[in-house]
N, C-alpha and C positions, 0 to 999 in steps of 0.2 A: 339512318337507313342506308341500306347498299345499294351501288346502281348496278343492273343488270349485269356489267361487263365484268365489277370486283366481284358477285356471287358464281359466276361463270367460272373464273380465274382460282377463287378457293375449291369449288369442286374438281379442277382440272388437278388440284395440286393433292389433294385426298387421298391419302394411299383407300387401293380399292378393298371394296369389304372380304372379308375369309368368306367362302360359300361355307366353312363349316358354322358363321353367325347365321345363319338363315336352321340351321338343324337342332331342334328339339332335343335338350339335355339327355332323356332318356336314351335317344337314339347316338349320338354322340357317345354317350358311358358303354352301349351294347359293341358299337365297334370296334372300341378300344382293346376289349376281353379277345378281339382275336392277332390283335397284331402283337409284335414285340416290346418289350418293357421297353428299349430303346429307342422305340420310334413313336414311347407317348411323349417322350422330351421333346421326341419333334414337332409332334402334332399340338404341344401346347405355344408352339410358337405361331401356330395359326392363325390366333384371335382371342380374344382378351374369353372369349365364355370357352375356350377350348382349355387355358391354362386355370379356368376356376373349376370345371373338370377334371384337370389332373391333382393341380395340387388342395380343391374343398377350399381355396379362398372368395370372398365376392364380398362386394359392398353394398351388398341391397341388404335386409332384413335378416333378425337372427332365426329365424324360422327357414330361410335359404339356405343361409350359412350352413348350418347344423347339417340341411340334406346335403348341401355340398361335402361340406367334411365327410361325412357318412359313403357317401359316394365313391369320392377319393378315399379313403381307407379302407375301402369292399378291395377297388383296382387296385393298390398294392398290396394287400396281403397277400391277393392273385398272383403278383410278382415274386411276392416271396416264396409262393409254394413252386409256383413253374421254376423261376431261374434258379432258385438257392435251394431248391428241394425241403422248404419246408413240409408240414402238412397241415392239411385244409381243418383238420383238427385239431392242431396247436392253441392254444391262448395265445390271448389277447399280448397279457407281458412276457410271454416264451416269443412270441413273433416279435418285439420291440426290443428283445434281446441283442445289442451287437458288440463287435467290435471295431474302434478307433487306431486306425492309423494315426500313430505318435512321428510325426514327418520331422519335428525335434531332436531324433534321436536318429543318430546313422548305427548306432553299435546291434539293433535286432529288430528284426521287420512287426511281430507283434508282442505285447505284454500281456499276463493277466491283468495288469493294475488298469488296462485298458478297456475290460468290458462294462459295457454299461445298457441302462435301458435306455434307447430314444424316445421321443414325444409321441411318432404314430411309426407307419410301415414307412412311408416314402423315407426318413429317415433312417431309417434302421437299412431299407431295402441300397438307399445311397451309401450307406459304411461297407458294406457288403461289395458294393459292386467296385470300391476304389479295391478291395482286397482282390477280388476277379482281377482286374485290369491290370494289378500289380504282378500279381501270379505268371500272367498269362501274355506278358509284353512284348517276348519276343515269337509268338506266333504271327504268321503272318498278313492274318488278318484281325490280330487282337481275340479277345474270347470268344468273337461268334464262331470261330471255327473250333471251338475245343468238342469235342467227343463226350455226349453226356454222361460215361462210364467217367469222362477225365473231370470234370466241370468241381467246381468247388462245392461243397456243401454245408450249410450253415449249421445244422445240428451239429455236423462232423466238429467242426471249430470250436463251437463254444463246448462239447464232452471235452475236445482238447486243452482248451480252457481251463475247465474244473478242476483234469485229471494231473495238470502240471502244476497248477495252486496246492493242491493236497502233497506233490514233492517238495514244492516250494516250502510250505509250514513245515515240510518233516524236515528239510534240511537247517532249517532257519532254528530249532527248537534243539537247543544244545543236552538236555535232558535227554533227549530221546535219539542224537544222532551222535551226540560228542562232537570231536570234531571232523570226526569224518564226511559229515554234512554240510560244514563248508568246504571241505576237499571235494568234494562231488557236484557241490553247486559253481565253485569255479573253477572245474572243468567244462560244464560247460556250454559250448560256445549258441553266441547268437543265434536267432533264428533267420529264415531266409524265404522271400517269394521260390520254392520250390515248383520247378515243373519238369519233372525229369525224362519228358518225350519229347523237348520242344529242340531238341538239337538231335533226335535219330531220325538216321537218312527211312530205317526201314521201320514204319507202324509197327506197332503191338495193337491187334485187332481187341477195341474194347477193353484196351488197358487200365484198370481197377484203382486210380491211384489217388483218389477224392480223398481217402482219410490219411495217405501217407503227409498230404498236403498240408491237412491240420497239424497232424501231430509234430511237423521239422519245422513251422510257421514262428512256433513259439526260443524252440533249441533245434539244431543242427546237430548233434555227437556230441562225443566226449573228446576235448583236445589230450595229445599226448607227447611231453615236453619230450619223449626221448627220439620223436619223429623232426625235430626242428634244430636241434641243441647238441653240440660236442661233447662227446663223452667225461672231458673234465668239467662241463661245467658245473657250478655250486647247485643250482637249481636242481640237477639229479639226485642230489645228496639228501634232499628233503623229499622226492619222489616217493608218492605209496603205489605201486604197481595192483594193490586192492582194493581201490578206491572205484572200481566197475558199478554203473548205477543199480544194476541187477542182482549184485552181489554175489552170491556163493555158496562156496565149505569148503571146510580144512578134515581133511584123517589121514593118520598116520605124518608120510613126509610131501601129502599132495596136496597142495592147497589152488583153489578155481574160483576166478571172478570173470563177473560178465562186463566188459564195455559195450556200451552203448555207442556203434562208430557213425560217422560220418560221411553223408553219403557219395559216393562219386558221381560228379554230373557227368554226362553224356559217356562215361565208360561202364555199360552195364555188362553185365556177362554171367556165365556160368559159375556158381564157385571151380576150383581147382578138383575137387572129390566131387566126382560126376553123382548124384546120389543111387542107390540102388532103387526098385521099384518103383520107379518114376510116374507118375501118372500121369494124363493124355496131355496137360496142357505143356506145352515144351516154351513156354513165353522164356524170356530172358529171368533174370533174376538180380536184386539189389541188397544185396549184404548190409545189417541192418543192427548184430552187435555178436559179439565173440568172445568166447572164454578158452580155456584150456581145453584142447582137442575135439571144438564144439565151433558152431556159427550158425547166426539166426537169418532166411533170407526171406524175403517177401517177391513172390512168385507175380509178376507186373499183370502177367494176363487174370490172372483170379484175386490178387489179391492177397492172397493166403499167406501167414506167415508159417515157415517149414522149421525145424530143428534139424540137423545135417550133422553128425556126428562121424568125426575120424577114426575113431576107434569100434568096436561091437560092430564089425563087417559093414562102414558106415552109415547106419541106417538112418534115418528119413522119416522124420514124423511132423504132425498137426504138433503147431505151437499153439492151438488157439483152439477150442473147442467150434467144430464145424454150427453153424447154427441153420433151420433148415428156410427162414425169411430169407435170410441175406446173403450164405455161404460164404465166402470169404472175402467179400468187400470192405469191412470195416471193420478186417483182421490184427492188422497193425495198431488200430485204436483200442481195440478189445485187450491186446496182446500187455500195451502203453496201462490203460486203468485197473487192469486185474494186478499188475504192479505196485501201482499207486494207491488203492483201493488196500492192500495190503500193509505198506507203509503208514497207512493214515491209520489204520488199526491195531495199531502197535504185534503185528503178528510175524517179523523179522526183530532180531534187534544186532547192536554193533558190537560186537567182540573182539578182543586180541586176540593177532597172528603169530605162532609160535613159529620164528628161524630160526636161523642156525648162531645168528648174532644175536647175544644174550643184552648189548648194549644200544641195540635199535627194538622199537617198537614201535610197530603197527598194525592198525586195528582196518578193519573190512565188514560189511554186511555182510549176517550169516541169514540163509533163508530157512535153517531148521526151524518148523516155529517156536512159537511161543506158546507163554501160558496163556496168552490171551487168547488166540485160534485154539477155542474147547473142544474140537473137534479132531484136530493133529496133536494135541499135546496132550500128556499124562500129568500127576504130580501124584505124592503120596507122603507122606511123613509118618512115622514111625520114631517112637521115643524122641521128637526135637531131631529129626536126622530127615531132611527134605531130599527128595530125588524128584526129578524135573526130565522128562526122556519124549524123544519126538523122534520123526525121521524123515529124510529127503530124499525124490527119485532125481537118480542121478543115470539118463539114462546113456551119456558116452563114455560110461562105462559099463551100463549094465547091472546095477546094483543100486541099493536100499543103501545109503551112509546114515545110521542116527546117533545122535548126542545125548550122555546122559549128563547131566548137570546133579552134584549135589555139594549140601552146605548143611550145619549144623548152625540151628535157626536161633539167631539174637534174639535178644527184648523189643529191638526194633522192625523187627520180621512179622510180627505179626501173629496170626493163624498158625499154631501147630505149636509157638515157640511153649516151650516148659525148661523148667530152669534146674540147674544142676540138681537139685534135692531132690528134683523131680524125675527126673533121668536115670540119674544113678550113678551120672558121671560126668565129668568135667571136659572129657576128650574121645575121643573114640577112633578108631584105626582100621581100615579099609584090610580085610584079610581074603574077600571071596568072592564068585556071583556064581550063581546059576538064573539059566535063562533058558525060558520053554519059548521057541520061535516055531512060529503057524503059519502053514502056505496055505492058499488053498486054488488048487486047482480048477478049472469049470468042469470039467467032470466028475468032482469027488464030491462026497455027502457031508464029508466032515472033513476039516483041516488036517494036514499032514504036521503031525506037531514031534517039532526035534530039542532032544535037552540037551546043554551045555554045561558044564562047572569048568571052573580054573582057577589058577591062583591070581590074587587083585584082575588088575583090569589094564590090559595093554602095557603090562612089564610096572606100573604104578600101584602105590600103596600109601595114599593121602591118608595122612591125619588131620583130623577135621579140630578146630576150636570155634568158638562163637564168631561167626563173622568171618573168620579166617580157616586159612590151611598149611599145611606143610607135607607136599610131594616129594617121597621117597622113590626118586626111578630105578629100574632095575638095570644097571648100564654092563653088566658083566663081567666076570673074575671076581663075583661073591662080593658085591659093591653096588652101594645104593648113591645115588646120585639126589641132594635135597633143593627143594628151592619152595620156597613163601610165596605166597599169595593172597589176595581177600577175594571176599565172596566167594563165587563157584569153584568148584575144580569141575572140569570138565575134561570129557574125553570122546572120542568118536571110534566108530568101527564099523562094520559094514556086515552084508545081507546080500545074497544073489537075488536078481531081482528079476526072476520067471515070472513069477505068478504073485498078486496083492497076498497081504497077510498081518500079522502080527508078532510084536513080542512084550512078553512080560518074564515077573522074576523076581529075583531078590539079589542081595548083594549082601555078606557077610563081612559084619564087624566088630571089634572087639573093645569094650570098655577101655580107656586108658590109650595104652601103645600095645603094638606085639612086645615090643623090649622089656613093658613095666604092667603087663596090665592087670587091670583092676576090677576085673567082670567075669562074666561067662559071656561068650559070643552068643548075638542076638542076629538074627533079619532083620532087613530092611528092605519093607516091598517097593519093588518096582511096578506099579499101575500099568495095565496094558496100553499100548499105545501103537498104532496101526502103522502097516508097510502098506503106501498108495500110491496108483500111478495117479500125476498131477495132469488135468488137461491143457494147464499151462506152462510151457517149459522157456529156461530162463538162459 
């Protein structure tokens, strides 16, 4: 038994009770829903029923517990919709969705290999918020003072997520990228807690840059060895100047790749080409990837990503299709997966670059499509003679560039192939085209259609074999210039690029060789295949 004085002496020494143990669970959970996510940390340090409250733990009964839990997982997913912008409508395992800070690793702030699902919200809501706090550390008050246009967003990151996995496979998968897919995946570089306001003196009102965040988290740009390194060094030698993540096209003697650059912290500004028709928002702007007489910027006050072109009176267009929810907020992310989303469906592929050094080769993404994209691409075969024809807006300069690709189809081809006996012939020799090209204007009823003939096709006169070719160029003073190849011969040409349209056609060839042949010259249709303005530009 205790004497008076020692029970006197243990309640004097008692820490005193929380006045929130005296408050009824229900009313305790109702108050919480209106303070800050960051001051239920605090509030669970109140008293032992304030923190079984936040985090749904208790040692009484599983019939508590369960409402506990339930409770606590109602209040964070609250969290999640308020601070991380999810929505109230998401699931269950979309809300438990996160990503892992990998603190292991200094070489990039996030990974794909690092998303995962957590157990409930509080942890999903706590991955989330180490990402905030890292983003936003040199603010001066840490994230509560970020700007809800600026704040991070958790859908934004995990799309970023997905959309970088689907490059990641396409580079990874030597099938489909060669090796230009690892020249592209290391270039590049790490990603970074990105907050590109947190060092300007003067605000950008309502600065739009929640998905620039996701998307640079995972990569920063494309490094470029000829910005760090002396012109003799060996490393240049190996150098593909078309290795741009966004790729391109080659015609005639111009060939254009798009890098994806890196961004400049606290140096934002205007490009140098003020652009023409500017519209109202005059925010600053962050240069964002660049090809040949072209550059992509993201306009900070809206968001939007622009196309800025030096050439065609430098005009000034939507890289991204305006959408009318969200207008150009989650431009750059839109701009990022309609990329990737493309790559992952085989509807670009990698081709060689034709220089002027016949003893260097390199190869670059070409974005004319493919046969896979049924929609931009044609194909037709005719006696075992495949033509493959698409095309691409190219718009700093103003014109339609499309590819016709053909091959005289092996045993191992597939669909179309027939064999000599069946043909008629062994070889066949490119001698002609003609070609009906279709504008069509918005005022006209019917397409304005113009015909073309000429002799072969850009000074070239392929002879095709199974598998193989051999290109007779026309180099001048009555002299034909040859060189081998397999698979395709390809060639490109161009199209004014007023008004959308088409073209189709044939191309005239001759059994055998022109020098020996062993036919009557036949057609070979060229399938219609559409001139379209893209609402993505690259």
């Amino acid at each position: 038994r205790l004497s008076l004085s020692q029970a006197q002496d243990m309640s004097a020494r008692a820490p005193p009770q929380s006045p929130f143990e005296a408050l009824p669970r229900y009313i305790a959970t109702s108050i919480l829903s209106y303070v800050t996510s960051e001051n239920w940390l605090n509030f669970r340090l109140a008293s032992r029923s304030s923190f079984e409250t936040v985090h749904g733990t208790t040692t009484t009964t599983t019939a508590t517990a369960n409402i506990g839990d339930e409770e606590s997982e109602s209040l964070w997913r609250l969290a999640l919709v308020r601070d991380y912008q999810f929505r109230e409508t998401d699931d269950v395992d979309y809300l438990h969705r996160t990503i892992k800070i990998d603190d292991s690793r200094s070489d990039a702030f996030l990974s794909t290999d690092n998303v995962f699902t957590a157990s409930n919200s509080f942890e999903s809501w706590k991955n989330w918020r180490k990402i905030d706090l890292r983003i936003h550390h040199r603010r001066e008050r840490g994230c509560q003072c970020v700007p809800t246009s600026e704040k991070i967003v958790g859908p934004y990151f995990l799309r970023a997520a997905s959309m970088w996995s689907k490059i990641e496979q396409w580079c990874d998968d030597e099938t489909r990228s060669n090796t230009l897919g690892w020249e592209i995946k290391t270039s590049l570089m790490p990603g970074r807690p990105l907050d590109p306001l947190s060092h300007q003196t003067t605000r950008v009102p309502n600065a739009q840059t929640s998905a620039l965040k996701a998307v640079y988290s995972f990569y920063s740009g494309q490094s470029d060895p000829r910005m760090s390194v002396s012109l003799g060094d060996r490393r240049l030698r190996r150098y593909n100047p078309f290795r741009g993540l966004f790729g391109g096209f080659q015609a005639y003697h111009i060939v254009s790749s798009t890098m994806w650059m890196e961004p400049e912290f606290g140096g934002f500004g205007r490009p140098e080409q003020e652009p023409l028709g500017s519209d109202d928002d005059d925010s600053p702007y962050l240069i964002v990837a660049q090809g040949e007489a072209k550059v992509m910027v993201m306009q900070l006050g809206s968001g939007q990503v622009y196309f800025l072109s030096e050439g065609n009176n430098g005009t000034k267009l939507l890289a991204t299709e305006r959408t009318t929810t969200l207008d150009g907020r989650d431009s750059i992310l839109r701009w990022f997966e309609e990329h990737a989303d493309r790559l992952h469906r085989d509807f670009y592929a990698v081709r060689e670059i034709v220089t002027n050094d016949p003893g260097q080769i390199l190869s670059s993404l070409m974005r004319y499509p493919t046969l896979a994209d049924t929609v931009n691409c044609s194909r037709a075969v005719t006696r075992g003679v495949e033509l493959v024809a698409s095309a691409l807006f190219v718009p700093e300069m103003g014109i339609f560039v499309y590819s016709i690709r053909m091959r005289l189809l092996a045993p191992e081809d597939g669909e179309g192939y027939m064999s000599p006996e069946e043909r008629g012939f062994d070889t066949c020799q490119l001698l002609s085209r003609h070609w009906r090209i279709g504008k069509c204007p918005p005022d006209a009823d019917e397409p304005l259609v113009e015909e073309v003939r000429g002799e072969g096709v850009i000074g070239s006169y392929p002879l095709l074999h199974e598998g193989r070719y051999v290109n007779y160029e026309d180099v001048g003073a009555s002299s034909l210039r040859e060189k081998h190849g397999s698979g395709y011969f390809s060639y490109q040409s161009c199209s004014e690029a007023k008004w959308p349209g088409f073209i189709e056609g044939s191309l005239q060839f001759r059994p055998g060789s022109l020098a020996e042949p062993s036919g009557e010259v036949f057609d070979v249709r060229v399938a219609r295949f559409p001139l379209a303005f893209s609402q993505f530009l690259y």
